[in-house]
C-alpha positions as CSV (number, residue, x, y, z in Angstrom):
1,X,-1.4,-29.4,-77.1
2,X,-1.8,-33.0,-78.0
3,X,-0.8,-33.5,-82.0
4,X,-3.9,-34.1,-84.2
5,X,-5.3,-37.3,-85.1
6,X,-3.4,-38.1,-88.9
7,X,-5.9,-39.5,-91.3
8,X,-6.5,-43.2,-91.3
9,X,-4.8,-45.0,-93.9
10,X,-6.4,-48.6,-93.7
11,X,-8.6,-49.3,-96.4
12,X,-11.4,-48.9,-94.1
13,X,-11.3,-47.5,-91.1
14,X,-13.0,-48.2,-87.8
15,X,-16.5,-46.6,-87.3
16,X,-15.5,-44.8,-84.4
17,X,-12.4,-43.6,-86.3
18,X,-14.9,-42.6,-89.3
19,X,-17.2,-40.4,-86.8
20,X,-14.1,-39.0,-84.6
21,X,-14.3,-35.6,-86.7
22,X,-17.9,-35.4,-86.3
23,X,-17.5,-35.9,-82.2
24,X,-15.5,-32.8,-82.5
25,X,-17.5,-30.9,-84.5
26,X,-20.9,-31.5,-81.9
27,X,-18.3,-31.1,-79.4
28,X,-17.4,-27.7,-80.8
29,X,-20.4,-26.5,-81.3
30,X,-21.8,-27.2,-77.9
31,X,-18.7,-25.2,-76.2
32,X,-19.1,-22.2,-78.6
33,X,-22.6,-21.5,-78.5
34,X,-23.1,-22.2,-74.5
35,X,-19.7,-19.9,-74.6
36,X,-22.2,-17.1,-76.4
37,X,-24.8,-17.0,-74.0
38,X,-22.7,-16.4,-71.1
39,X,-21.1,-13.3,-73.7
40,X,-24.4,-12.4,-73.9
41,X,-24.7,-11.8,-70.0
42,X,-21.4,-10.2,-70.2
43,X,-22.6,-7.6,-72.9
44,X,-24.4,-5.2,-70.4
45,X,-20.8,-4.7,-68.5
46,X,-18.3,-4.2,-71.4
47,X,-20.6,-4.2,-74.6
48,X,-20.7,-6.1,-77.8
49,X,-17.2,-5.0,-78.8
50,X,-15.7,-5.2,-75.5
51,X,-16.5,-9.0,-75.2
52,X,-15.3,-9.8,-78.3
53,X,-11.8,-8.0,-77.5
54,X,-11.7,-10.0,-73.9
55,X,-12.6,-13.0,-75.7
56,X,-10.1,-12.6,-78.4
57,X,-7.1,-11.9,-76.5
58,X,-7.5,-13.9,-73.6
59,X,-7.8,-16.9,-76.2
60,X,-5.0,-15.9,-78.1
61,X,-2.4,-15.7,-74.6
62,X,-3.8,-19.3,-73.6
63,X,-3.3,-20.7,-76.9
64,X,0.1,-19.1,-77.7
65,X,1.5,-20.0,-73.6
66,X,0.4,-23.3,-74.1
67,X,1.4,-24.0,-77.7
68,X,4.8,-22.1,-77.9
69,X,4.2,-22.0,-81.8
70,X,7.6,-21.3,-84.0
71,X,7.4,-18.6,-86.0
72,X,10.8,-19.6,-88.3
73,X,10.7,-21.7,-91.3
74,X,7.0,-20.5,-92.5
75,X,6.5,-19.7,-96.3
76,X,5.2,-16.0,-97.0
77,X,2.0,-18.1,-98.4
78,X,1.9,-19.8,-95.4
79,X,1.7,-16.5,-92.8
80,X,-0.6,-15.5,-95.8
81,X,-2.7,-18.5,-94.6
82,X,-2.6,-17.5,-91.2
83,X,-3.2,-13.9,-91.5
84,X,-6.6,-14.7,-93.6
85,X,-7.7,-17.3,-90.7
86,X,-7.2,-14.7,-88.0
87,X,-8.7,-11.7,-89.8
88,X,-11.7,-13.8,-91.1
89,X,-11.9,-15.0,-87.4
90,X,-11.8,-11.6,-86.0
91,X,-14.5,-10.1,-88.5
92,X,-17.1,-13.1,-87.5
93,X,-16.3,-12.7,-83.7
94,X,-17.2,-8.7,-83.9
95,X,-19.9,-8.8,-86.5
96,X,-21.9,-11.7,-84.6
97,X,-21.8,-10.1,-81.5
98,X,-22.6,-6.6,-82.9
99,X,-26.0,-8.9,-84.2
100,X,-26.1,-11.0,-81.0
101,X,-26.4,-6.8,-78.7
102,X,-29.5,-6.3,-81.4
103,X,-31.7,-9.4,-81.8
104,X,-31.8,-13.2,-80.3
105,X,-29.0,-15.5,-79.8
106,X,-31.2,-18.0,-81.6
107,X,-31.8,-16.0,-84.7
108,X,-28.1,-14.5,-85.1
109,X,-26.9,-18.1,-85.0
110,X,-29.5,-19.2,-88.0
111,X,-29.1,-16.0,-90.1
112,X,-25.3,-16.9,-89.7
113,X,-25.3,-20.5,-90.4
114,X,-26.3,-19.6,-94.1
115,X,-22.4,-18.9,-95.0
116,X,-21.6,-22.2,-94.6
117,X,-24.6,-23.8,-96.2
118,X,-24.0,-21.6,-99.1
119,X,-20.2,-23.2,-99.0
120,X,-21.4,-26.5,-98.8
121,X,-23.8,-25.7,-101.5
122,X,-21.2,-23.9,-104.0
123,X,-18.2,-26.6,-102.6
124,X,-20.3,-29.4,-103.2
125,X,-19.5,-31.8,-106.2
126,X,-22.0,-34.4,-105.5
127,X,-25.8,-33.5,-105.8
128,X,-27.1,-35.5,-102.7
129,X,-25.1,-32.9,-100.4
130,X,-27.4,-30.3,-102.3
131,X,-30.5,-32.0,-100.5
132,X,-28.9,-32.1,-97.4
133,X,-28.0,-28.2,-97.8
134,X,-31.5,-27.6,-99.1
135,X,-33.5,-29.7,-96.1
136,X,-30.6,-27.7,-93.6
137,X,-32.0,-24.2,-95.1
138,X,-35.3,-25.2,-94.9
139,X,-35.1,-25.7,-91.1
140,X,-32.8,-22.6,-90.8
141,X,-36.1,-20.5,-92.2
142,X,-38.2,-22.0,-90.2
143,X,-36.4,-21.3,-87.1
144,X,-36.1,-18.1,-87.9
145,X,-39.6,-17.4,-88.6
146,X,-38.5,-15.8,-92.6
147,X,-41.0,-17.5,-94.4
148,X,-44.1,-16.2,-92.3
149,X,-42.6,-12.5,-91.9
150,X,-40.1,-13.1,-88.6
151,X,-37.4,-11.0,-90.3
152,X,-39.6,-8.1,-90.2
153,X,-39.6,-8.6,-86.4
154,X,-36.3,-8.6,-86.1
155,X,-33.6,-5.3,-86.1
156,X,-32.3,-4.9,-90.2
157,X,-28.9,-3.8,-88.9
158,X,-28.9,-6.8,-86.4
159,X,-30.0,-9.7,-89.4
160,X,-27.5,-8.0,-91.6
161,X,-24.7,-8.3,-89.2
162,X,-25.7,-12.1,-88.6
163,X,-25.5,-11.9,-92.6
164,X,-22.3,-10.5,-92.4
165,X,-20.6,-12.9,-90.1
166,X,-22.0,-15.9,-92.1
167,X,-20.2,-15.0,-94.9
168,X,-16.8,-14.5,-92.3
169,X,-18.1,-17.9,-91.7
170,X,-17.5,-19.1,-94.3
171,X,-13.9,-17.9,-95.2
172,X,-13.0,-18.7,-91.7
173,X,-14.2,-22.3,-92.6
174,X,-11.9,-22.7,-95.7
175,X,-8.8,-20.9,-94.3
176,X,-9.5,-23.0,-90.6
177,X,-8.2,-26.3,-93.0
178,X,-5.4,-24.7,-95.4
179,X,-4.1,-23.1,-91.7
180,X,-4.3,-26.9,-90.4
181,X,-2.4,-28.1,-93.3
182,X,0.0,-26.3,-93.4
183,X,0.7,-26.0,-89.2
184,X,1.7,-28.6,-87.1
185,X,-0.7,-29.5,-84.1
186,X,-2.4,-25.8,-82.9
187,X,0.2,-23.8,-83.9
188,X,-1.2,-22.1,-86.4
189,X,-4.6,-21.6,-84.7
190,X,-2.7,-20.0,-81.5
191,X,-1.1,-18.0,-84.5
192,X,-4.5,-16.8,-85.7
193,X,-6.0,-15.8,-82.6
194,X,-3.0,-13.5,-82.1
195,X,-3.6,-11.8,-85.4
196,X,-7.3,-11.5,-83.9
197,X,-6.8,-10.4,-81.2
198,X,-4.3,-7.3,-82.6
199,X,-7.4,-6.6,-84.9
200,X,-10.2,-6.3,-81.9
201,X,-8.0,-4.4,-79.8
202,X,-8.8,-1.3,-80.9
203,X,-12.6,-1.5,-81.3
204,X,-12.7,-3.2,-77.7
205,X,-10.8,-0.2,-76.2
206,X,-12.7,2.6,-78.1
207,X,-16.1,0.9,-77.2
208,X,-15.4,-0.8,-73.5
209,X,-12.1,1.8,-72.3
210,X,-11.3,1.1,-68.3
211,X,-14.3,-1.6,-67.8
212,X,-12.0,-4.6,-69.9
213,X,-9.6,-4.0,-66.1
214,X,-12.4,-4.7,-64.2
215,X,-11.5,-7.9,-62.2
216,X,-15.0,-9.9,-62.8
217,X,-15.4,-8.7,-66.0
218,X,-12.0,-10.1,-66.9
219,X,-12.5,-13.6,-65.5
220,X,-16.3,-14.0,-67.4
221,X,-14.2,-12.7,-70.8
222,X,-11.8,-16.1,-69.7
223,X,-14.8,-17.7,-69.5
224,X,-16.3,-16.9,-72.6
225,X,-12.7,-17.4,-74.2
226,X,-12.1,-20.7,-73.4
227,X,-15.7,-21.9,-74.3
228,X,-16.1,-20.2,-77.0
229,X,-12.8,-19.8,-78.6
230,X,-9.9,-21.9,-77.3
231,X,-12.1,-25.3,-77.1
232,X,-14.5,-25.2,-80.1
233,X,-11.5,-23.5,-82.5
234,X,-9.2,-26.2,-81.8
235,X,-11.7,-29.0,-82.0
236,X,-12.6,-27.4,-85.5
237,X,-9.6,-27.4,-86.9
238,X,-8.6,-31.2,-85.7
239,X,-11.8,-31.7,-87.5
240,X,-11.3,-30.0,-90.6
241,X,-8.2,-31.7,-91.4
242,X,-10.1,-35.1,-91.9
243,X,-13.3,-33.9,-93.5
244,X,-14.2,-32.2,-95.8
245,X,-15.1,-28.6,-96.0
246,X,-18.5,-29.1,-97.9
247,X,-19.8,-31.5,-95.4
248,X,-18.4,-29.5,-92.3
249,X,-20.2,-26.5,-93.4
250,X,-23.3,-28.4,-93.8
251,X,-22.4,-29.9,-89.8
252,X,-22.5,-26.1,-88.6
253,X,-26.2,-26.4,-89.5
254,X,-26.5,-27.8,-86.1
255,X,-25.7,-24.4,-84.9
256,X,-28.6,-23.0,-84.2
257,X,-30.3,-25.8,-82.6
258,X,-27.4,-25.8,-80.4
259,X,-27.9,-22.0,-80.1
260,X,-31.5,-22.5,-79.4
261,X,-31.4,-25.1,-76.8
262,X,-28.5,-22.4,-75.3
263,X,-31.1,-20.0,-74.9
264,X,-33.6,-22.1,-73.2
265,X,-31.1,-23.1,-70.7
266,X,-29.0,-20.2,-69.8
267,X,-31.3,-17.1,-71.2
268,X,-34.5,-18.4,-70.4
269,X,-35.7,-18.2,-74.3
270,X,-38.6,-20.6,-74.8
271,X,-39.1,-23.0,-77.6
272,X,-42.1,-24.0,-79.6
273,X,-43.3,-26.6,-81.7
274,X,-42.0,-24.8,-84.2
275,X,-38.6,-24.2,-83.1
276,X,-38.6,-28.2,-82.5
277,X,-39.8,-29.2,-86.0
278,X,-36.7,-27.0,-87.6
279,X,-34.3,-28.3,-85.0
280,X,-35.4,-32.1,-86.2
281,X,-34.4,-30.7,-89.9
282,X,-31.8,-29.3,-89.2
283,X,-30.3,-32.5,-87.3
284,X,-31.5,-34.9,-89.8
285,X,-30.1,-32.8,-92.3
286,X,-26.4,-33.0,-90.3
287,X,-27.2,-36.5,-90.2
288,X,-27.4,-37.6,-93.9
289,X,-24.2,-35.0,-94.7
290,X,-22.4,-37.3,-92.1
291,X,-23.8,-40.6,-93.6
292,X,-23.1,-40.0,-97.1
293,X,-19.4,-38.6,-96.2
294,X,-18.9,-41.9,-93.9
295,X,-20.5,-44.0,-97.2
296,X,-18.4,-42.2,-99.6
297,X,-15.0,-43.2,-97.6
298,X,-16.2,-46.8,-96.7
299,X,-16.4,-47.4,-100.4
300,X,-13.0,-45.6,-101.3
């Protein structure tokens, strides 16, 4: 693993320097939610819980065989750190895919997105990131059809799982940067996903039994694994040690365009004009959270 970009310590740093954490966080997010279609193909041949367990531990032996992390000279607050980040991650891998088996990839992505905009919203300090959370939300209900009744379309176990995993979201958002802080390069991640992957094990093998052996099924989980969890996890956490929490939650708001656009391509799920109108919010509202971070530093 290459090390991680170190924050810029010019007094003002190049633009393409200023947007680097951004690229990664659009980068991310294509990878993961692409990634989660194909899971969604896998589902019928090892189940919700199965997929997450392939994905899960497949990560976690690329990540540890290619990062070698150390595990002498931690703090007990630091494996602390890193038991948080992999039991947060675990809990939003299982309960979004639990709410991915029960309603569409599009609206588990936008019911889960509202963790993080409710980080970004109680993170915040500065009121301007309140409009762009409020003009994200706004194109987060109308993609999901809430204000004109849509939840009621959709399975109440499979909207509160999405609910569920937005607030995992969330956690794993905050304890993604202190792991990153406190870990050189990916080592902590790698760490994580280990912790993870111990966690899923169970439910994947009570759920899934003899089909996580099966040959195909194995090499779709790697699939899945390294596009939806090696990739965007690492990118996130290069990220996340150069921005801000607040305004990286309110980036995940691109999520379920992403998600959306997913679905069109890979699960034949068709958009409308209304789907396109909350996208554009949602983008713009990215858009001025990026702006007003990139302002904030150019002035500091």
């Amino acid at each position: 693993m290459a090390a991680a970009p170190g924050v810029a310590t010019a007094p003002v740093a190049t633009r393409a320097t200023r947007l680097g954490p951004v690229a990664l966080v659009v980068a991310g997010g294509l990878s993961v939610q692409f990634g989660s279609a194909v899971a969604v193909l896998l589902m019928p041949r090892a189940g919700a819980l199965g997929v997450v367990t392939l994905r899960l531990i497949l990560a976690a032996a690329v990540l540890l065989i290619a990062c070698r992390p150390k595990v002498r000279g931690y703090s007990r607050a630091d494996w602390g750190t890193v038991l948080a980040f992999g039991t947060a991650m675990s809990g939003m891998n299982i309960l979004f895919y639990l709410s991915a088996a029960r309603i569409p990839l599009g609206a588990a992505v936008t019911l889960e997105v509202l963790g993080p905009l409710a980080l970004s919203v109680l993170a915040s300090r500065r009121l301007v990131n309140l409009l762009w959370a409020g003009l994200a939300l706004a194109g987060v209900v109308l993609l999901s059809g809430l204000g004109s009744g849509g939840l009621g379309r959709l399975d109440p176990l499979g909207a509160g799982f999405a609910l569920a995993a937005g607030a995992m979201w969330a956690t794993y958002i905050v304890f993604s940067a202190r792991t990153g802080r406190r870990f050189p390069q990916a080592d902590g991640l790698a760490l994580a996903m280990g912790v993870g992957a111990v966690i899923s094990l169970p439910f994947g093998i009570v759920s899934a039994g003899d089909k996580l052996l099966v040959p195909s099924t194995i090499g779709l989980g790697l699939g899945v694994a390294l596009m939806s969890s090696v990739l965007p996890y690492t990118l996130e956490l290069l990220a996340l040690r150069r921005l801000p929490a607040p305004t990286f939650a309110i980036l995940m708001s691109l999520e379920p365009a992403i998600a959306a656009t997913a679905g069109f391509l890979v699960l034949d799920q068709s958009l409308g004009l209304t789907d396109a109108l909350a996208i554009a919010l949602v983008i713009a509202a990215s858009m001025g959270a990026v702006r007003t971070q990139v302002g904030r530093r150019a002035k500091s």
